[in-house]
C-alpha positions in Angstrom: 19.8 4.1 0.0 21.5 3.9 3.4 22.0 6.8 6.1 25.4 6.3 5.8 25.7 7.8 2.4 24.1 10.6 3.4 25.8 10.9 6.4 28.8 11.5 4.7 27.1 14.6 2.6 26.5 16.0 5.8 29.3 15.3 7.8 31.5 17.3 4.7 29.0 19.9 4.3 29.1 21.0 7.8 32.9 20.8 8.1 33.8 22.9 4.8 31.0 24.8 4.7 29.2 25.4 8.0 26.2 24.1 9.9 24.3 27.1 8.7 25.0 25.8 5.0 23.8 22.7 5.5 21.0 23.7 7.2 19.8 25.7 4.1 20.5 23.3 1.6 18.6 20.9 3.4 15.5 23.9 3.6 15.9 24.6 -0.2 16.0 20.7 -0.8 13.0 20.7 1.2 14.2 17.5 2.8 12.7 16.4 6.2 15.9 15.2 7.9 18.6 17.6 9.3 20.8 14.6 10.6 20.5 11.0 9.0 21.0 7.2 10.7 23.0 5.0 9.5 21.0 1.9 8.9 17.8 3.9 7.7 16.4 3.5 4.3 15.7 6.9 2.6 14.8 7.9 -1.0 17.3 7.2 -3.7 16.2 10.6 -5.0 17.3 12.6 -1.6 21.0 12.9 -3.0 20.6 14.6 -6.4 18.0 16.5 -4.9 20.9 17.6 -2.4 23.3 18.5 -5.1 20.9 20.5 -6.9 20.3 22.5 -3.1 23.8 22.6 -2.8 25.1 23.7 -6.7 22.5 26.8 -6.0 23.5 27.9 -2.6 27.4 26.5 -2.3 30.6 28.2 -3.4 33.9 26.0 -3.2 35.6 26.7 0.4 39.1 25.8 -1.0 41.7 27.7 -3.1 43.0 24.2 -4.6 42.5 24.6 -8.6 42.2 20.7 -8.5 40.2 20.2 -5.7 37.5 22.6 -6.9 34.3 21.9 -7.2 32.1 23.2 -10.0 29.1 25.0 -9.0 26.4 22.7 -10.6 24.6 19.7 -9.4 26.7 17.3 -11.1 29.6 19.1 -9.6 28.2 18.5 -6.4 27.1 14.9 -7.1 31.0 14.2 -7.7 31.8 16.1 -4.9 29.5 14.2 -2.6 31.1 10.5 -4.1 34.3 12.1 -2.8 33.0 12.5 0.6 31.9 9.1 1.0 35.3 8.0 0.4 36.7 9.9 3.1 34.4 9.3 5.5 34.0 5.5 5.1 38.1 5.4 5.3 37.4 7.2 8.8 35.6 4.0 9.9 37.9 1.9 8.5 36.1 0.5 5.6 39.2 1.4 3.3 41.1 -1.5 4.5 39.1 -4.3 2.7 39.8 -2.2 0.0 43.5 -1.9 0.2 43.1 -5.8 0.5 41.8 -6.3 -2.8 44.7 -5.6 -5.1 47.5 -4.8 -5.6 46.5 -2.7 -8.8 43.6 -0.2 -9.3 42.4 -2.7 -12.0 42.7 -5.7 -9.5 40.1 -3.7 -7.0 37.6 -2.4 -10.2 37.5 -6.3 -10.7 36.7 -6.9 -7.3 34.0 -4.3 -6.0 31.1 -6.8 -6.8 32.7 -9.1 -4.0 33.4 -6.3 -2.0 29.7 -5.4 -2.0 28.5 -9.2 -1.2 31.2 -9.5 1.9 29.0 -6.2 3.1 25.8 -7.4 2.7 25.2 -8.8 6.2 25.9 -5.2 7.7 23.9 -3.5 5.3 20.9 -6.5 3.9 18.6 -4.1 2.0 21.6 -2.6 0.2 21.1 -2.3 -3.5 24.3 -2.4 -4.9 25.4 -1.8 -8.1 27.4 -4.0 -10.5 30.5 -3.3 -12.8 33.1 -5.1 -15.3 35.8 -4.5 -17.4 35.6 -4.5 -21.0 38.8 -3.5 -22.2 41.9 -3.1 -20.4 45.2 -1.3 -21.7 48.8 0.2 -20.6 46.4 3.3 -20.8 43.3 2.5 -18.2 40.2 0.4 -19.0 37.2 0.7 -20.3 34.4 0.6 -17.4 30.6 -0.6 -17.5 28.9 0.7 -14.7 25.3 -0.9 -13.7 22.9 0.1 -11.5 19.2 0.1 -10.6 19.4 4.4 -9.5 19.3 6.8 -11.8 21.4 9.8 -11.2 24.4 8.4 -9.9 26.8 8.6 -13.0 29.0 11.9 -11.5 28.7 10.5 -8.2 30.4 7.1 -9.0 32.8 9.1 -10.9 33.3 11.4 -7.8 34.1 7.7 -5.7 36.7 6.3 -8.3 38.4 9.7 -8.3 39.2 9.6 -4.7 39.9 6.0 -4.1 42.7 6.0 -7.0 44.0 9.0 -5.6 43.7 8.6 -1.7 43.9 3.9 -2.0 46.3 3.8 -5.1 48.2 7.0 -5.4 47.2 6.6 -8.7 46.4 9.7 -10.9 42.9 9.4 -12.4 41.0 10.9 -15.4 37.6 10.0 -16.8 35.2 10.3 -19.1 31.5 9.2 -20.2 31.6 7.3 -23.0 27.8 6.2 -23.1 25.0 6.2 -20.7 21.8 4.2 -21.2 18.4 3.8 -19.4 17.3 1.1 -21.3 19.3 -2.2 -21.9 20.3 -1.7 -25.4 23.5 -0.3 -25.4 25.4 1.7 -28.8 29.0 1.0 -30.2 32.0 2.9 -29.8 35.4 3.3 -30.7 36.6 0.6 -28.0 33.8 -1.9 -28.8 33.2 -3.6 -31.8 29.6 -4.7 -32.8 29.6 -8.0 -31.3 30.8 -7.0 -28.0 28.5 -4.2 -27.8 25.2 -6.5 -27.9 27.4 -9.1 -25.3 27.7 -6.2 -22.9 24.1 -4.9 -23.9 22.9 -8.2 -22.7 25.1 -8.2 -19.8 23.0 -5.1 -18.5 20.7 -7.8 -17.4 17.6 -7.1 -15.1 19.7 -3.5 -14.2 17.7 -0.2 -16.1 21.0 1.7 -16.2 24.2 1.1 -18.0 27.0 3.4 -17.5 30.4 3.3 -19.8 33.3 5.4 -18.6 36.9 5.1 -20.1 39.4 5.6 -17.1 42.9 7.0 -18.4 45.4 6.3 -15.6 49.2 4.5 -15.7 47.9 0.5 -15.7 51.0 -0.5 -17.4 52.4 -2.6 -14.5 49.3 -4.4 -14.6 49.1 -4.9 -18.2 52.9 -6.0 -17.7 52.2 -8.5 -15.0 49.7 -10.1 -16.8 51.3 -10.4 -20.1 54.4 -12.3 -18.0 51.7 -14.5 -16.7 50.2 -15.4 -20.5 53.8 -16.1 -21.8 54.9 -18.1 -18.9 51.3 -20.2 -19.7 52.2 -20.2 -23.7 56.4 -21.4 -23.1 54.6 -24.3 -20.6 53.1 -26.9 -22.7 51.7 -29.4 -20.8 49.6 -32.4 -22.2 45.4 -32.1 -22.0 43.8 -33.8 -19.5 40.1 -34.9 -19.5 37.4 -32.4 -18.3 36.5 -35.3 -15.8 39.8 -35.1 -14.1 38.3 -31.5 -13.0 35.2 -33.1 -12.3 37.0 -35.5 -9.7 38.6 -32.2 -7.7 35.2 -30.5 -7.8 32.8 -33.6 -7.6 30.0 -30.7 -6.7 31.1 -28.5 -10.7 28.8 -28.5 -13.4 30.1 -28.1 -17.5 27.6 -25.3 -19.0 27.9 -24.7 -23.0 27.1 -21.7 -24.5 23.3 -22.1 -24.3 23.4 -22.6 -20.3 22.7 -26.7 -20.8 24.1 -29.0 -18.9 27.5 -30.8 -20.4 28.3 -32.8 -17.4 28.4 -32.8 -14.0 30.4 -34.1 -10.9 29.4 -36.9 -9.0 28.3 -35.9 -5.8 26.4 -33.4 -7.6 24.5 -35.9 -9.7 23.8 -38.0 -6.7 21.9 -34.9 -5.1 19.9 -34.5 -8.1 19.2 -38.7 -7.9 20.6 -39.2 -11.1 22.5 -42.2 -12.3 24.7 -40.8 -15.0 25.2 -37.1 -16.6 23.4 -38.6 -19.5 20.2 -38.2 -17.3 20.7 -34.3 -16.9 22.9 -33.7 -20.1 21.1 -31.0 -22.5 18.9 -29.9 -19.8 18.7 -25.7 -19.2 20.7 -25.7 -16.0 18.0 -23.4 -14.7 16.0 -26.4 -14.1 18.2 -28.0 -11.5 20.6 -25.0 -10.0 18.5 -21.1 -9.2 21.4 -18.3 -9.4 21.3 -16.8 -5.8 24.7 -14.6 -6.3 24.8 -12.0 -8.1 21.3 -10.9 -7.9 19.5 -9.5 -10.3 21.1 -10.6 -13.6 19.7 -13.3 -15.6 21.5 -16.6 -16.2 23.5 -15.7 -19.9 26.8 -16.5 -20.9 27.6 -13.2 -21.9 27.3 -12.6 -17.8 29.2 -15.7 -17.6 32.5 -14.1 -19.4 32.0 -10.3 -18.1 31.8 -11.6 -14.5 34.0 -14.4 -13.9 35.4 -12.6 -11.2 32.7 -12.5 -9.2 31.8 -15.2 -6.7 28.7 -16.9 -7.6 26.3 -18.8 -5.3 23.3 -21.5 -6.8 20.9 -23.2 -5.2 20.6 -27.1 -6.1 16.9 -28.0 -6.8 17.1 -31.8 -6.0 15.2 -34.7 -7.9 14.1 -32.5 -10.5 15.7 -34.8 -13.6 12.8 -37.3 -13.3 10.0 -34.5 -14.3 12.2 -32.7 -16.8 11.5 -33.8 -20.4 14.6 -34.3 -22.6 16.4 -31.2 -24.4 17.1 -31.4 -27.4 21.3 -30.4 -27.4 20.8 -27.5 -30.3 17.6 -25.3 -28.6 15.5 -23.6 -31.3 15.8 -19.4 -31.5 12.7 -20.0 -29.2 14.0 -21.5 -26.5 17.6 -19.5 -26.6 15.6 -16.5 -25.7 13.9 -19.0 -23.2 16.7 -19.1 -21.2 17.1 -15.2 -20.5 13.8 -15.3 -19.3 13.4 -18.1 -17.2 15.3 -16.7 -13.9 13.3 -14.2 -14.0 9.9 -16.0 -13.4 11.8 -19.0 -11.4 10.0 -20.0 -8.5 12.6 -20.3 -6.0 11.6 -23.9 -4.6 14.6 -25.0 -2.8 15.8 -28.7 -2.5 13.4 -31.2 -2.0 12.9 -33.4 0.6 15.8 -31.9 3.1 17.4 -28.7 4.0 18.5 -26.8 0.4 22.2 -27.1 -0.4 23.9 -23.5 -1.4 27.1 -23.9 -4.1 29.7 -21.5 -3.9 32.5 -20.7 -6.0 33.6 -19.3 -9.7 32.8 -19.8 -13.3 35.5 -20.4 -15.5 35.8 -20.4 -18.6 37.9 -23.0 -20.8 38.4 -21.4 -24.0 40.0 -24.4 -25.6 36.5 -26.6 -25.7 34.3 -23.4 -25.4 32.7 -24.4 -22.3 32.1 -22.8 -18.6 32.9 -24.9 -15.4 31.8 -23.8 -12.0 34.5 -24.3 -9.9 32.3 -24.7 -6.1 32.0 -26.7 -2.7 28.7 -27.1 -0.7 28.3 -24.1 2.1 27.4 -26.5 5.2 27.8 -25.2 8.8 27.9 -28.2 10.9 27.9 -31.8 11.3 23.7 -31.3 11.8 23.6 -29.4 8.8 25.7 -32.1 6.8 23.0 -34.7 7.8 19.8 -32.7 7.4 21.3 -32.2 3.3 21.7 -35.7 3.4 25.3 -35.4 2.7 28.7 -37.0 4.2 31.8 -36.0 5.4 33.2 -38.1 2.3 31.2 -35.6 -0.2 33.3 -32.7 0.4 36.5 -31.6 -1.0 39.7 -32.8 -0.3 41.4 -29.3 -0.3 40.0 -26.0 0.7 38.8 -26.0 4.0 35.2 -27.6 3.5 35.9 -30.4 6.5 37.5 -28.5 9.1 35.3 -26.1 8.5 32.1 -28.8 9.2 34.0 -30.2 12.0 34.4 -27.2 13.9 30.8 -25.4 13.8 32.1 -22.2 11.6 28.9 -20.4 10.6 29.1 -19.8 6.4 28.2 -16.2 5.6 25.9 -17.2 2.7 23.9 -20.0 4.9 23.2 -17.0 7.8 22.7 -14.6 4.5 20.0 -17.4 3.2 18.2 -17.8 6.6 17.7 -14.1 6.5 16.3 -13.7 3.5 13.7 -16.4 4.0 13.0 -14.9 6.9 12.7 -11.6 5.5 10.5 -13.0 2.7 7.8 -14.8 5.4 7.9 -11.4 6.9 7.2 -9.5 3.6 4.5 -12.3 2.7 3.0 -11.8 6.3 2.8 -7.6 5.9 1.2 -8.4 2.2 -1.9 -10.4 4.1 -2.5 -8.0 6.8 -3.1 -5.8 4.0 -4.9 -8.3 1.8 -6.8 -8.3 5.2 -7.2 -4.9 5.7 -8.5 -4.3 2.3 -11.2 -6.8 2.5 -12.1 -5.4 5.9 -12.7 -2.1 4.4 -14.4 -3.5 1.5 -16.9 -5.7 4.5 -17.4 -2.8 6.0 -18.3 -0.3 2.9 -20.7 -3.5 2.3 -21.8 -3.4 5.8 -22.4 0.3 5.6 -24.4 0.3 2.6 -26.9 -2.1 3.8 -26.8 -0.4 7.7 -26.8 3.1 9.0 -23.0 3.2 10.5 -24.3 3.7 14.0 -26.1 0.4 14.3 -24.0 -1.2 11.9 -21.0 -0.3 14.9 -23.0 -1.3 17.9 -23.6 -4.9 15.5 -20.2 -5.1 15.7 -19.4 -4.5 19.1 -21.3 -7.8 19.6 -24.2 -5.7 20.6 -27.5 -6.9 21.1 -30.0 -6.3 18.1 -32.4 -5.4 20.6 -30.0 -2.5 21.7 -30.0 -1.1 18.3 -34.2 -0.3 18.7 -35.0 2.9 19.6 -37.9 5.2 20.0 -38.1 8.4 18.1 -40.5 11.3 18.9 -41.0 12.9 16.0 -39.2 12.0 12.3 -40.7 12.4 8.7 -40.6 9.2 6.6 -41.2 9.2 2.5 -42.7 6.6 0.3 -41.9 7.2 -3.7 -43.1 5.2 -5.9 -42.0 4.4 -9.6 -44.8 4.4 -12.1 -45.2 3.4 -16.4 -43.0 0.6 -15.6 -45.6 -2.2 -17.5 -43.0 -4.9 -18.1 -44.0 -6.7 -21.7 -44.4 -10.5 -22.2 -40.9 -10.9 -23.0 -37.6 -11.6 -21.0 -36.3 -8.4 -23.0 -39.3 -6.3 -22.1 -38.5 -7.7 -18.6 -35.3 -7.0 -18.6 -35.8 -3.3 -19.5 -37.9 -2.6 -16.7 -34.8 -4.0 -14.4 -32.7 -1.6 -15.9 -34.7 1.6 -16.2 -35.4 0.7 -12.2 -31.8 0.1 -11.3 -31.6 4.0 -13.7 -34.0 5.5 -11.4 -33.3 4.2 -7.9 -29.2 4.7 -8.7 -30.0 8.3 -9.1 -32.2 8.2 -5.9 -29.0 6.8 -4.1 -26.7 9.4 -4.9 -29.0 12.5 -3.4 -30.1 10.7 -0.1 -26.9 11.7 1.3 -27.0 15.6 0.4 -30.1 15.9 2.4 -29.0 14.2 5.4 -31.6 11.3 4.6 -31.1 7.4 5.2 -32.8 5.2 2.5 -34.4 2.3 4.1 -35.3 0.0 1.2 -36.9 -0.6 -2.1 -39.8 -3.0 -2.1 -40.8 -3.5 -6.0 -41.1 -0.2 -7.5 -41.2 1.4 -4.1 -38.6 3.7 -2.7 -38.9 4.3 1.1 -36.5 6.5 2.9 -36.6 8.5 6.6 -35.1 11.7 8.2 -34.6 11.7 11.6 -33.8 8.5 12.8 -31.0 7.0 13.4 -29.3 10.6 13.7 -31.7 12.5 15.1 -32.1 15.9 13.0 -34.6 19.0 13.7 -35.4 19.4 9.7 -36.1 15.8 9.3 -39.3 17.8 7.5 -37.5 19.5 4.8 -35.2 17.2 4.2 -37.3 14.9 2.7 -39.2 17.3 1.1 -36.3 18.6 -0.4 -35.0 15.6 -1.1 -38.6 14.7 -2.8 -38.4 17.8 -5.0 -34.9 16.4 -6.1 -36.1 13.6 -6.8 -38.8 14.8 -9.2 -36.9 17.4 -11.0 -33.9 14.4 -11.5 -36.4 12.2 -13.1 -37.2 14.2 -15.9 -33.5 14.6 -17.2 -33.2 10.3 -17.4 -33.0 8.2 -20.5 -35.0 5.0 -20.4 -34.4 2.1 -23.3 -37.7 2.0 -25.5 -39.0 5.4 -24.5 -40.4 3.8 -21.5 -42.0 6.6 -19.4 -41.7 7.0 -16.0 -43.0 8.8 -13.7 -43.2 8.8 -9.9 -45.5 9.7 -6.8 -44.6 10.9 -3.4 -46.2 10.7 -0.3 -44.2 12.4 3.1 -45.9 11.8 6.8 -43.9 13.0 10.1 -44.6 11.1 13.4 -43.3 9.0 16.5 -41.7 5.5 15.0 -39.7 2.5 16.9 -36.4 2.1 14.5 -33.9 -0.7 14.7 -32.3 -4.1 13.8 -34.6 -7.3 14.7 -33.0 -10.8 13.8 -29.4 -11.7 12.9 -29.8 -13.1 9.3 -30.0 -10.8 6.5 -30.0 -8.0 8.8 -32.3 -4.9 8.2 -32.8 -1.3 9.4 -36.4 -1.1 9.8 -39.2 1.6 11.0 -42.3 0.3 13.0 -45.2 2.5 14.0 -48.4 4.2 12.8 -46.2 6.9 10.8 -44.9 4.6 8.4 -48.4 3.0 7.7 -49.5 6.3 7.1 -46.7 7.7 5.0 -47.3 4.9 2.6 -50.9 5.9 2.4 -50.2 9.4 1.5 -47.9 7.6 -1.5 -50.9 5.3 -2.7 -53.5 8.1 -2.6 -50.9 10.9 -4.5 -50.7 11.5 -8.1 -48.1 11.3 -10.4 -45.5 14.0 -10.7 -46.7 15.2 -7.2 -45.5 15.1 -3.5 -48.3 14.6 -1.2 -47.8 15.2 2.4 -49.8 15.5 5.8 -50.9 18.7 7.7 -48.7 17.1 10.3 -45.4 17.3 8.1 -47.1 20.3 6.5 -46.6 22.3 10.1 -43.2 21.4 10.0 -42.5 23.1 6.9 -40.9 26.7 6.8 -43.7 28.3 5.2 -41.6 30.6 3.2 -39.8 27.9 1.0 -42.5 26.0 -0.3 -45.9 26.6 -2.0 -48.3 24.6 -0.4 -51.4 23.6 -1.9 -54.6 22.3 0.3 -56.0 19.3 -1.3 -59.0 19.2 1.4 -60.0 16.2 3.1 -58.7 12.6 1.3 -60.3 9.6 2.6 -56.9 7.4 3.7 -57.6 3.7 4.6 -57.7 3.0 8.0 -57.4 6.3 8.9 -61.0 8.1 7.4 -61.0 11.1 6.4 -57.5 13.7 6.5 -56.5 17.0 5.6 -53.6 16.6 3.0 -51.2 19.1 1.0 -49.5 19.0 -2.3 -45.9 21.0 -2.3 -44.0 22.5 -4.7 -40.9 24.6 -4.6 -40.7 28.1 -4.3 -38.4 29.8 -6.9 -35.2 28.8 -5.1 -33.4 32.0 -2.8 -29.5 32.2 -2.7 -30.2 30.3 0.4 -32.0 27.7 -1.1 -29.8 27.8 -4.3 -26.1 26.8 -2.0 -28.3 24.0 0.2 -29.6 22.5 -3.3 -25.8 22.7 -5.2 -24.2 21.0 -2.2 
């Protein structure tokens, strides 16, 4: 919703009840704002949220029985629709509304065009809708609709003061029915048939509000029933539907299953048709998108409850060529077809040139059942009037569609179109900056995985790969290898080993990162991983010690297809290495130097379900944590003959324990 309504809670608040008030209603609320702008956006649900605040802290400041309000939230909620009133009619917003009528039924029927002619001040307004479905000497019967939830006292609280303060008119009402859902039940002013008309009227809306008004309407009622026997003394003969057709050579005949009867002539010629026959029976969804109201589909049952409200289309041109013929009596199929399809419209505009808007009224001719919309072409300017490929002669004789062209007046609805286009692109460009931003994150999560998120940053930063290399002193690197993994001559047997691999290294994956260690890379059933490097770390040692002990206490606790059993072999080494990125495709962290050649021996000359490390990575070892084993001297190739441990865990100290449960 709009600051403005808000504004008006706190402008009343803080008169009739005090800043301090206000400011602890807003604390209890636990709202963020103290003071709202008018053109902001904030959360439909601030308001109620308000009135609750308020019905627990408030007491009524006046000593008016009738101006009371009642100390709960939909007391409040009333009592803030009040306050809008009053303060709007401070800016002088209650002089379109004086304008409307001369009857407080003549304005109820007129708020929907009230909201559109407000639209341009305030374009990200939701309003809601409302019609009449019963009028007497007595009041009327009123469906409210709506897209908030939470509103019903505070719509209540807005009539109240605009047929007391606008039409000096005493007002009383009452909720008949309230619905979230678009089905709507009967009551004692409604038959059966009327109640699923105005249940389908509820539209694309989720809230459907009925209120009977009791008020004096009988000089209304009066009025109107002169009117209707003036109309029934006057008999005048029929004239031919295409008479009408002639004054509005833009109007389109709908029946009752929104098809196309006919057509004016400069309307047909848009659509590049040679006669109504090429467009009669056709859904008139397929030539003309409903632009005004928003947010109802295209029914007749809208058609009858709103035929007070303006209504604006858009004309899709040429589309009569493509559209296969209708058949004039739709199956139950395609009637429910036709609720639907404005819904899932793509908006496409006019083809070939600038898109001509249709504004005007549908109404409805009782004697021949049908709907004619009564509309002229918005165009702002001679300019305009050529890029829609249309003439001076196309436009009404009455009204003031030519002197309007001729002098440059800008149309409300064209600027209103513009905007929302514009709006749209703007909408469309936020949604692929975060399409992109998504898919960055998702390149660089990939990124990440393959590189450590140092080097992977320096890459790039347009870096050099040579400036990623970098000489460490003194790191420990581990090679673990994955034994009893004797594929069989089958694809099956094949694939098993694949899988009790991708097992066995996924459960690697997740502990490298516990222990502070970086996995380089798997090379057949080889798992190679470093501490150390490329963030340096004083206990690259027990790290990957640690993370080797993991390692074989996880393995035993796996479930492998065919009772395939594994087991694995460790070998640990700690010594100077050259680390870094060399070459640009397929780009790879990788660890040169005599330690890793000597790391993997200790692997290849270990034994299964054992770590076997070096007296060099064995110095590095707290001695207190770990029970190491000498295995004497092991003859490694290349290297002749070395002193070499196995290790195995001490039972595990409370220090131990909290490091290990990380």
């Amino acid at each position: 919703m709009y600051g403005m309504l808000l504004e008006s809670v706190q402008h009343f608040i803080q008169l009739e009840y005090g800043e301090s008030a206000w400011r602890e209603v807003v604390r209890l609320a636990r709202c963020k704002w103290y003071v709202f702008n008018t053109h902001q956006i904030y959360p439909d649900g601030l308001m109620p949220e308000l009135a609750a605040a308020a019905a627990e802290l408030l007491t009524d400041p006046t000593d008016r029985p009738g101006a009371r309000v009642q100390p709960t939230a939909d007391g409040f909620m009333r009592y803030f629709g009040r306050c809008f009133v009053r303060f709007f009619s401070n800016l002088g917003y209650d002089a379109p509304i004086r304008a409307t009528g001369r009857y407080f039924c003549e304005f109820l029927k007129n708020v929907d065009n009230l909201h559109l002619q407000m639209r341009f001040a305030y374009p990200k307004m939701k309003s809601p809708s409302m019609y009449m479905s019963h009028v007497d000497r007595n009041g009327c019967v009123l469906v409210y609709r709506s897209t908030r939830r939470g509103f019903t006292q505070y719509f209540m609280g807005q009539l109240d003061q605009i047929a007391e303060e606008v039409y000096d008119t005493n007002l009383k009402i009452r909720v008949l029915q309230c619905e979230k859902t678009s089905t709507a039940m009967a009551s004692s002013h409604q038959s059966a048939v009327a109640t699923a008309a105005a249940a389908a009227a509820v539209g694309l809306q989720n809230v459907l509000v009925k209120y009977r008004l009791d008020f004096d309407n009988s000089a209304f009622v009066d009025q109107h029933a002169a009117v209707h026997t003036f109309d029934r003394c006057l008999q005048l003969p029929s004239i031919p539907i295409g008479l009408l057709l002639r004054l509005f050579p833009f109007g389109v005949v709908i029946n009752q299953d929104i098809r196309i009867m006919d057509a004016g002539e400069k309307l047909l010629s848009v659509w590049g048709a040679a006669t109504a026959d090429d467009v009669r029976g056709h859904l008139l969804v397929q030539h003309l998108v409903l632009r005004r109201p928003r947010d109802i589909p295209f029914t007749w049952t809208n058609l009858m409850y709103l035929a007070s409200v303006t209504f604006e289309l858009e004309v899709l041109r040429g589309t009569h060529a493509t559209m296969p013929e209708k058949k004039l009596n739709p199956t139950k199929g395609e009637k429910k077809s036709v609720s639907q399809l404005p819904a899932t419209l793509d908006r496409r505009g006019s083809y070939g040139s600038r898109s001509i808007l249709l504004k005007g009224q549908m109404r409805h001719f009782k004697e021949i059942d049908v709907v004619v919309f009564l509309c002229s072409p918005v165009v702002n300017n001679l300019d305009e009037l050529q890029a829609m490929s249309l003439f001076m002669n196309d436009l009404n004789l009455h009204g003031l569609s030519r002197e309007l062209v001729l002098a440059g007046w800008q149309h409300c609805s064209r600027l209103e179109l513009m905007f929302e286009r514009a709006e749209q692109w703007s909408q469309d460009l936020e949604d692929n900056y975060e399409q992109l931003d998504k898919w960055k994150r998702k390149g660089d999560s990939l990124l990440y995985s393959m590189l450590p998120r140092s080097v992977a940053d320096q890459l790039q930063n347009e870096q050099s790969t040579m400036n990623t290399c970098k000489a460490f002193n003194l790191i420990s690197v581990m090679f673990c290898e994955v034994e009893g993994l004797t594929p069989q001559a089958t694809i099956k047997g094949v694939m098993d080993v694949v899988e009790c691999m991708n097992t066995v290294f996924s459960c690697f994956d997740s502990l490298t990162d516990r222990f502070n260690v970086y996995k380089v890379e798997t090379v057949n059933q080889v798992y190679m991983a470093v501490s150390g490097a490329p963030e340096y770390t004083g206990e690259h040692a027990r790290n990957v010690t640690d993370l080797s002990l993991e390692f074989a206490e996880n393995i035993r606790d796996l479930q492998f297809p065919c009772n395939i059993q594994i087991q694995i072999k460790i070998g640990i080494h700690s010594g100077p290495v050259v680390a870094g990125v060399v070459g640009m495709k397929v780009p790879r962290y990788c660890l040169f130097g005599d330690t890793v050649n000597t790391a993997s021996r200790m692997q290849t000359t270990s034994q299964p379900g054992k770590i076997h490390i070096s007296v060099t990575t064995k110095r590095l070892l707290p001695q207190n944590l770990y029970t190491l084993t000498s295995r004497g001297l092991v003859t490694v190739k290349g290297k002749g003959k070395m002193e070499t441990f196995w290790v195995d865990r001490k039972p595990r100290s409370p220090q131990t324990e909290k490091r290990h449960s990380v």
